[in-house]
N, C-alpha and C positions, 0 to 999 in steps of 0.2 A: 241272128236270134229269131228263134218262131215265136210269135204270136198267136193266142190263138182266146176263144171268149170261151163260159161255163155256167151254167146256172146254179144255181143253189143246190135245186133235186139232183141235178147231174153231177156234180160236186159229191151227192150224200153215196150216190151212186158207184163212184170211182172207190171212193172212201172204203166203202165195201165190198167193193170186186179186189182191192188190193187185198185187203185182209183175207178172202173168200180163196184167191188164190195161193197164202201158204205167209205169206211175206208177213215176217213183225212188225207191225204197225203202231207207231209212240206219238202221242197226241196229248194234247193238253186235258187232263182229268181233275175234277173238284173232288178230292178227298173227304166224305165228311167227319167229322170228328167232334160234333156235339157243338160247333159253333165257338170253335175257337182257333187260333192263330187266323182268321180270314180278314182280311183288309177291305174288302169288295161288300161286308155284311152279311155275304150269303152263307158261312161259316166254312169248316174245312179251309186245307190247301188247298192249291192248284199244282198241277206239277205234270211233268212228262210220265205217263204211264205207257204201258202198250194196253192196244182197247180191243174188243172182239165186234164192235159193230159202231155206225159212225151216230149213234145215239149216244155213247159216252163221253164223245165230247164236249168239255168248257168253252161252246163256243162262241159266248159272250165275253170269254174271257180279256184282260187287259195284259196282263202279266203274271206267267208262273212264280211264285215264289220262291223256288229255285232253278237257276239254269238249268239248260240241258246239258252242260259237259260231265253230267255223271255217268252218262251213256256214252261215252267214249273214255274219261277219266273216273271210274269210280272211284268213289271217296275211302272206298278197299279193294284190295284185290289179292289174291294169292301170285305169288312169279316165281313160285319153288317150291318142291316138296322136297325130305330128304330124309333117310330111316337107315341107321345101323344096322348092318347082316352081317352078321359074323365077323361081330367086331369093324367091317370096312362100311363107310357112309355110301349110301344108294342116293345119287342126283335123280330127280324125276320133273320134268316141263309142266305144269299146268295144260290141262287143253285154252285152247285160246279161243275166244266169242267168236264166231265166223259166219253170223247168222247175218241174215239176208236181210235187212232194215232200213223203213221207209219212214221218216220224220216230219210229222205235219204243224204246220202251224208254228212253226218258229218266227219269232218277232223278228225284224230286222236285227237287232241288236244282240242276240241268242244267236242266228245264222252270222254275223260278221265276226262273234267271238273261233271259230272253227278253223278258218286261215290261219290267225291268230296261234291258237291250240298246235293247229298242222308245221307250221316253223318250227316249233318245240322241239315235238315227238317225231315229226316226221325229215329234219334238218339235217346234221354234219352226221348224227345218229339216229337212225330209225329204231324207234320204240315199237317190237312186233305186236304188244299188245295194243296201244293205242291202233296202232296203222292198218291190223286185222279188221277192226272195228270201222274204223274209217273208211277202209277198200271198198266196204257192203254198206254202205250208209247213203242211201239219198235223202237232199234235204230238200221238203216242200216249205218253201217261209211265204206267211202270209203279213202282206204290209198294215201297217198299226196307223187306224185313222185318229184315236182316240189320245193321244199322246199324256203320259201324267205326269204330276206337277215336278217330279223325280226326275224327270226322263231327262236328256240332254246329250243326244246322239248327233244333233246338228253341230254342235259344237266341237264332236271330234273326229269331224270332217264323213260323218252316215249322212244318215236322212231317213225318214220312216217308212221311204218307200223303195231302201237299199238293197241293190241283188247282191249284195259279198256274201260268199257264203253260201247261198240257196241254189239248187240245181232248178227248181221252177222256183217260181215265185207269183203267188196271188196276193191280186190285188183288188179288192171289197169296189165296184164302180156301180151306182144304183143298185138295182136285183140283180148282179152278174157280176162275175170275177173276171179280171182279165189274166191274162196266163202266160208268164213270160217263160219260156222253156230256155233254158241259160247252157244247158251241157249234156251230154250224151245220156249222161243217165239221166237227166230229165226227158229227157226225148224220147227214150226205152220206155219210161215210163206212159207218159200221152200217148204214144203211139201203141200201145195192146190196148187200149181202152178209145181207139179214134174216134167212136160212133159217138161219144161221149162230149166231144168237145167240138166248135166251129170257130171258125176262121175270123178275126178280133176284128175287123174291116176299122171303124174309127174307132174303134172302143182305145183309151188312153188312158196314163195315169197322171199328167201334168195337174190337172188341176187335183187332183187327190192328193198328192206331195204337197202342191200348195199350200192347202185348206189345213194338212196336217201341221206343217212347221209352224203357218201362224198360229195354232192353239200351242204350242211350246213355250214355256216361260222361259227357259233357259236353254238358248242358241246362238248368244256370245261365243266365238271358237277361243278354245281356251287355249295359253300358250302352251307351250314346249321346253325342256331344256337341254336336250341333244348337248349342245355347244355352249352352256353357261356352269355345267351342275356343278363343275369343280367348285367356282367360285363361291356355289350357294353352298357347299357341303358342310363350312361351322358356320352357318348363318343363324343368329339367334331367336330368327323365327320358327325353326324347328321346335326348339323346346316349348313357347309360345301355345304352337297347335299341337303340340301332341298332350300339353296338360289332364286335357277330358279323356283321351284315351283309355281304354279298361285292357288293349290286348286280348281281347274276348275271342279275336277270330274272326267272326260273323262277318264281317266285310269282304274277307277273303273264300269264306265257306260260298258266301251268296253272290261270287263273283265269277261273271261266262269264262274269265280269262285268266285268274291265279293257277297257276298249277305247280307251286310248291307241294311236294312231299316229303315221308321219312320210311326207311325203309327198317321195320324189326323181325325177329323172331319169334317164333310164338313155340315152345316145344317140348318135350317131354324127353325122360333121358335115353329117350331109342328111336324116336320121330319129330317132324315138325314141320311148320311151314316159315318162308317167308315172304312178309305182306309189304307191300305199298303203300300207304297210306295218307290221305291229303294233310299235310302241315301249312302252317303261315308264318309269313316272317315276320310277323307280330307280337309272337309268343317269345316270351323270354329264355325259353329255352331251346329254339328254334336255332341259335349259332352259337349256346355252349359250347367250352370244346370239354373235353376229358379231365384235361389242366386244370378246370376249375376257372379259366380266362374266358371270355366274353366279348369278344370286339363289337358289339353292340347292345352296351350296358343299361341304354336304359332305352324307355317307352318312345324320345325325341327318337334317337340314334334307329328304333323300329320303322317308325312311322317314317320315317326319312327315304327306307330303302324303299317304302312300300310305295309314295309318290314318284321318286327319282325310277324305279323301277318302269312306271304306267308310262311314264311323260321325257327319260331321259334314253336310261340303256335301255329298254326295247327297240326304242325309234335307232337309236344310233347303228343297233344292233341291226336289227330289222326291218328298218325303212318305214314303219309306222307307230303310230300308237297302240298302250297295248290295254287302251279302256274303250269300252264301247258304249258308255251313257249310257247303260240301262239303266242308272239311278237305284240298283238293289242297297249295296252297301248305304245308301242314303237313306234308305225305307227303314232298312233293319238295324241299324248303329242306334245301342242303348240310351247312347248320349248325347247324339244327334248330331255325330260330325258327318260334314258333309264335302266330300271327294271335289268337289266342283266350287267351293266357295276355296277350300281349303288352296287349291293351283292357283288360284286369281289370286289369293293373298301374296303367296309366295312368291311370286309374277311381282307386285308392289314392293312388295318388301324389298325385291331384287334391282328394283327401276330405283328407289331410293337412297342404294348406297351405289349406283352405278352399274349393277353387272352387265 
């Protein structure tokens, strides 16, 4: 792995030589909108925009308000055209994004959601849309000193100062960044810009990892149930926690790592497309079938898949979990269910009849 140090100015510098050179550049932006939705009091969002100069970036920021995986999963997307001629249907592809895109400032936990995403899309079946996107994407993640009350990335097995995910990765050390170049495309990158950057000699990030996890309130590792779910599957703790439940969604909307969708038509009687579109398996009409049957009737039976999902068949599936403590769905849930109290319960409930 190269090492290597940066200064701030130099940093602003890069920032704009990327952009200067052609490349889309998506960075963390404060949307204003008259001072509302902002959690921070500064009003506006925060969110992944692409920016024209490195003056537009949030770069006090703590946390976007919505992940980045719109910019690989958009929350729509076209994946078909098709028009009547002469009486016969005309198929037509979408062009696909193929554009050249460099991602800064992804928190650890935004970069470690991507691996994640890439098993999906890019697994037994490559999704060209996603994986277009992905080929042309380097991610710069910069480590999170500030960790909030939300947060709880230690707990499933990150850290605030984690390279998954991130082709460099900075890390805030006094007035200077240290610069971990992780993979070729980060090295493509550092290296047109050399003049830019020096050689990290002690520069470290041990004690910044440190200092970060000790301000974490929540860095309990939470369990797993790979190898218990059967047992837990009519556990009457379900029903329990899913009572507050609304199905609203937002958990899933505002999460680096769902990627439930549905796929419809949208058309006229000679054209039309069809779209993509992000769904949750929250929503009660998410595993309708046509029948008019339902094999998961109610909000418990939802809420069920949506844990067993993060904490069971992923890991079993995939070898990891598939939450990354960014603590979103915890900010944004109407009613204040919370992902991380809600496992440790179900953890209990499970020690206490045995599983």
């Amino acid at each position: 792995m190269l090492r290597k140090r940066l200064t701030r100015e130099n940093l602003n510098k890069w920032i704009d030589g990327l952009v200067a050179s052609g490349l889309r550049v998506i960075a963390p932006v404060r949307e204003r909108d008259g001072g509302r939705g902002a959690r921070d009091g500064k009003g506006g969002l925060t969110l992944f925009r692409p920016i024209t100069s490195s003056a537009e970036i949030a770069a006090d920021y703590t946390k976007t308000d919505l992940p980045f995986k719109e910019w690989l999963f958009p929350p729509t997307e076209v994946i078909l055209h098709y028009r009547i001629v002469d009486g016969e249907p005309v198929l037509e592809d979408p062009e696909v994004d193929a554009t050249k895109t460099v991602a800064l400032f992804l928190r650890p936990c935004d970069a470690a959601a991507i691996p994640i995403l890439d098993s999906v899309f890019g697994g037994d079946y490559e999704d060209e849309f996603y994986m277009t996107r992905r080929r042309n994407l380097t991610v710069v993640g910069l480590s999170c000193t500030e960790p909030q009350p939300e947060c709880f990335c230690a707990a499933v097995g990150l850290s605030p100062t984690s390279e998954a995910g991130s082709d460099i990765l900075l890390t805030p050390v006094g007035d200077e960044f240290l610069v971990e170049v992780l993979t070729e495309k980060g090295e493509q990158l550092v290296n047109q810009y050399a003049d830019l950057f020096a050689d990290a000699g002690d520069l470290t990030k041990e004690q910044v990892t440190e200092q970060a996890i000790a301000k974490m309130l929540r860095k309990e590792s939470l369990p797993t149930f790979a190898e218990t779910y059967s047992e837990l599957f009519e556990h009457p703790v379900w029903e329990e926690i899913a009572r507050k439940c609304l199905g609203c969604g937002v958990c899933a909307y505002s999460c680096p790592t769902c990627h439930c969708y549905d796929i419809v038509d949208e058309a006229t009687l000679f054209e039309g497309v069809r779209c993509r579109n992000w769904d949750c398996c929250g929503f009660a009409l998410f595993t309708l079938h046509a029948s008019g049957h339902n094999p998961r009737p109610t909000q418990a039976h939802r809420y069920r898949q949506r844990v067993l999902h993060k904490f069971a068949y992923f890991l079993q599936t995939y070898g990891r979990n598939m939450c990354v403590g960014c603590g979103r769905c915890v900010i944004k849930c109407p009613v204040g269910m919370d992902i991380y109290e809600v496992v440790q319960k179900v953890a209990q409930a499970s020690e206490r009849v045995g599983v």
